[in-house]
C-alpha positions in Angstrom: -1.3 8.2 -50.7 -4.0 11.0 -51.1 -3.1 13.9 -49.7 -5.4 15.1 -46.6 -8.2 17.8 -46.8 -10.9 19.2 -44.3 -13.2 21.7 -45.3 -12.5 24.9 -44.4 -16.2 26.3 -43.6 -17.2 27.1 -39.8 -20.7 27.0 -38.9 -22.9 30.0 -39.6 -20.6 31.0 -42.7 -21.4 31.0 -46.3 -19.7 28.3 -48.1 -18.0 29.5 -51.5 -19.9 28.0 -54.4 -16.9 25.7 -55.7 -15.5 24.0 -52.5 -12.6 21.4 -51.0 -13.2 19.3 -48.1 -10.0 20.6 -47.5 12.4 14.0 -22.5 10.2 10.7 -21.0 7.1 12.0 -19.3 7.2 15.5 -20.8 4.2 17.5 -21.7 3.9 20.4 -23.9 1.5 23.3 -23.9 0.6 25.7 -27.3 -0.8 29.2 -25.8 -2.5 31.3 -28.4 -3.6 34.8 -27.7 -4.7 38.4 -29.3 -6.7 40.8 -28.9 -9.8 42.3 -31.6 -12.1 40.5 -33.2 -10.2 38.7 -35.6 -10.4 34.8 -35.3 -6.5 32.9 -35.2 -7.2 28.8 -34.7 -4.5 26.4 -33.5 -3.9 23.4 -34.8 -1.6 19.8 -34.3 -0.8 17.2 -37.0 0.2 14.1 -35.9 2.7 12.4 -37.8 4.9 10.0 -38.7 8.7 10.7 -39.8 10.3 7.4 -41.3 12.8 9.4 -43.6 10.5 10.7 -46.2 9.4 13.8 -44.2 6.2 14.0 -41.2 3.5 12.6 -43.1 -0.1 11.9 -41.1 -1.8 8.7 -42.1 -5.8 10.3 -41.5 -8.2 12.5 -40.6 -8.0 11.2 -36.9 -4.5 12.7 -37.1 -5.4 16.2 -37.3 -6.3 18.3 -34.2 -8.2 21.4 -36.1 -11.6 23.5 -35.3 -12.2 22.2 -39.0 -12.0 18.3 -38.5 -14.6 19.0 -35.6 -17.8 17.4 -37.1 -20.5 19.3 -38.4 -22.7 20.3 -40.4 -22.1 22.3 -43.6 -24.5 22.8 -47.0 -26.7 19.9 -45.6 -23.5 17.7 -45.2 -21.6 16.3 -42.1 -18.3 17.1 -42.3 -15.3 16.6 -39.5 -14.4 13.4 -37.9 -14.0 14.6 -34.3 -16.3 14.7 -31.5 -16.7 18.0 -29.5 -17.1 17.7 -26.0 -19.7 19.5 -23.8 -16.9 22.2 -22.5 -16.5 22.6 -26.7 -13.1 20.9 -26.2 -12.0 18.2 -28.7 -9.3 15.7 -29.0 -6.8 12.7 -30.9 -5.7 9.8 -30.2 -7.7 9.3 -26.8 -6.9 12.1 -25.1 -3.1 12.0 -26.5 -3.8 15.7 -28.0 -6.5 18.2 -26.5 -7.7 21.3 -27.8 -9.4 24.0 -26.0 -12.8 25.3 -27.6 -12.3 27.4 -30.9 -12.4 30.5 -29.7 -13.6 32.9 -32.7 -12.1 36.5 -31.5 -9.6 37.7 -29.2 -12.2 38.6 -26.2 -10.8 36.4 -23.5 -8.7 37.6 -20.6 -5.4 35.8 -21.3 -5.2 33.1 -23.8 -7.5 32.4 -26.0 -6.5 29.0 -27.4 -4.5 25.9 -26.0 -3.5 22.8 -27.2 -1.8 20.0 -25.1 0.3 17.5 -25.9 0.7 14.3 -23.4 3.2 12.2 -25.4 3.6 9.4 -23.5 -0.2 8.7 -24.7 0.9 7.9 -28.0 1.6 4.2 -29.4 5.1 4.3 -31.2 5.3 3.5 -34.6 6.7 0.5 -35.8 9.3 2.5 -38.1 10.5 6.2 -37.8 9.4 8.3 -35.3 6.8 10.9 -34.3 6.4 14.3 -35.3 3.6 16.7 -34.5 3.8 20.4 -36.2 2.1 22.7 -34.6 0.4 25.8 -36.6 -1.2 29.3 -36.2 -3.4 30.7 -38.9 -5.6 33.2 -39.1 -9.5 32.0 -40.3 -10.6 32.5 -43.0 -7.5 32.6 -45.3 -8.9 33.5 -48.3 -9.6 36.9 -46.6 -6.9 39.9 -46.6 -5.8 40.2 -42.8 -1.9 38.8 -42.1 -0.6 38.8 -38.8 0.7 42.5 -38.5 -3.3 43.1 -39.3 -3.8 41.3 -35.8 -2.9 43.5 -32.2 -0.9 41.7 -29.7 -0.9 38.1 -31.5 1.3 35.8 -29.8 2.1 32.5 -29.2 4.2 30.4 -26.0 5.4 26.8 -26.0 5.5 25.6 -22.3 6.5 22.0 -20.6 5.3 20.3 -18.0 6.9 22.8 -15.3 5.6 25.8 -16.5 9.0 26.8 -18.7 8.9 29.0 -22.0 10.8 27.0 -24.6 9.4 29.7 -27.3 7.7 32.7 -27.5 7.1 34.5 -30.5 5.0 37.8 -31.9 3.0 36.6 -34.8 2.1 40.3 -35.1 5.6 41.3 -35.5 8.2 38.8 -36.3 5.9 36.7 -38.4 3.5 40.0 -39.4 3.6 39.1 -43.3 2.3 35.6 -43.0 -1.8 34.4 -42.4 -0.4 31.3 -40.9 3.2 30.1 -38.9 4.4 26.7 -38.0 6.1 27.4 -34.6 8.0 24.5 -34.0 6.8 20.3 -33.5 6.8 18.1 -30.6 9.2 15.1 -31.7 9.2 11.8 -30.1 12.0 9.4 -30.6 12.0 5.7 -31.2 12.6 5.6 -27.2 9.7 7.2 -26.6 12.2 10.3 -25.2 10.2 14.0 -26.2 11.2 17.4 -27.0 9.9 21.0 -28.8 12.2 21.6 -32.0 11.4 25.2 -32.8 10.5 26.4 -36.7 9.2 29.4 -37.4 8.2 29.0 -41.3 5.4 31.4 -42.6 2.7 30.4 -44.8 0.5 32.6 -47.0 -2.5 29.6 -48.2 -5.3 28.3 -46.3 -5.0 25.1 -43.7 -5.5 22.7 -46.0 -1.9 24.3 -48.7 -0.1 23.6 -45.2 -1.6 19.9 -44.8 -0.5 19.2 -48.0 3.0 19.3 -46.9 2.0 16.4 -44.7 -0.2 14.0 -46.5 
């Protein structure tokens, strides 16, 4: 299979002249915040793990500010639908992401994404793995995390516990984008946060590769 790749262009910027469209009943909860006007996006991958590694199977996989349709160069690009809040979501609902927020103004966080696993059909072999990612936009630029004040990122469930916090500024400082951990779903449909914590110096779409 082909691997996956969104384009990498937000609205308003200048596209480069050469171009790629690059437990039961628990609930999980990706908190993103910083401060400046740097602009750190969030993103989910759902995937399937059948023994070969978390591999999605399309487009309608990824939760990413770059797989939100729009326009770019005259062309439509993005398979998801943005909601009139600027939310957007996979899977019906399954996986929601808060609008893409472009700096670091807000009080508090500054992005979400949540992750209802019950909402998501099993598959028929393997089970389900959804990475979860932190990268700084745009990569090709020179900022790494320790360029970023007070970035951080929480995992919570359903009752409001940490299962991870981390300082992207600090522990991860080196890196334009960290996998924090995925959301794994057994064949029982049983759910848990596996924690990561691997660093990665290419763009979104380097990262996708790994599973496509």
């Amino acid at each position: 299979m082909a691997n996956l790749v969104l384009n990498l262009t937000k609205p308003g910027e200048a596209a480069p002249k050469l171009k790629l469209n690059l437990s039961k009943g628990e609930r999980f909860t990706a908190r993103l915040s910083w401060d400046g006007a740097t602009d750190i996006d969030l993103h989910a991958i759902v995937c399937v793990n059948a023994g070969d590694g978390a591999k999605a199977s399309s487009l309608g996989d990824i939760l990413s500010a770059y797989n939100v349709r729009r326009r770019i160069g005259g062309d439509e690009v993005g398979t998801l639908d943005k909601k009139t809040d600027g939310s957007f979501e996979v899977h019906d609902g399954a996986l929601v992401h808060s609008p893409d927020a472009l700096d670091g103004a807000q009080d508090g966080i500054d992005e979400w994404i949540k992750v209802d696993p019950a909402r998501l059909a099993r598959p028929a072999k393997g089970f389900i793995e959804i990475p979860l990612v932190s990268m700084i936009h745009p990569q090709a630029g020179q900022r790494r995390f320790r360029d970023v004040s007070n970035a951080q990122v929480a995992i919570v469930n359903a009752s409001g516990e940490e299962l991870m916090r981390a300082s992207l500024s600090n522990q991860f400082g080196e890196f334009v984008g960290v996998q924090m951990g995925s959301v794994m779903i057994d064949d029982q449909g049983t759910a848990s946060f596996v924690a990561v914590g691997v660093g990665f110096n290419g763009d979104f779409n380097s990262v996708l590769g790994h599973f496509s």
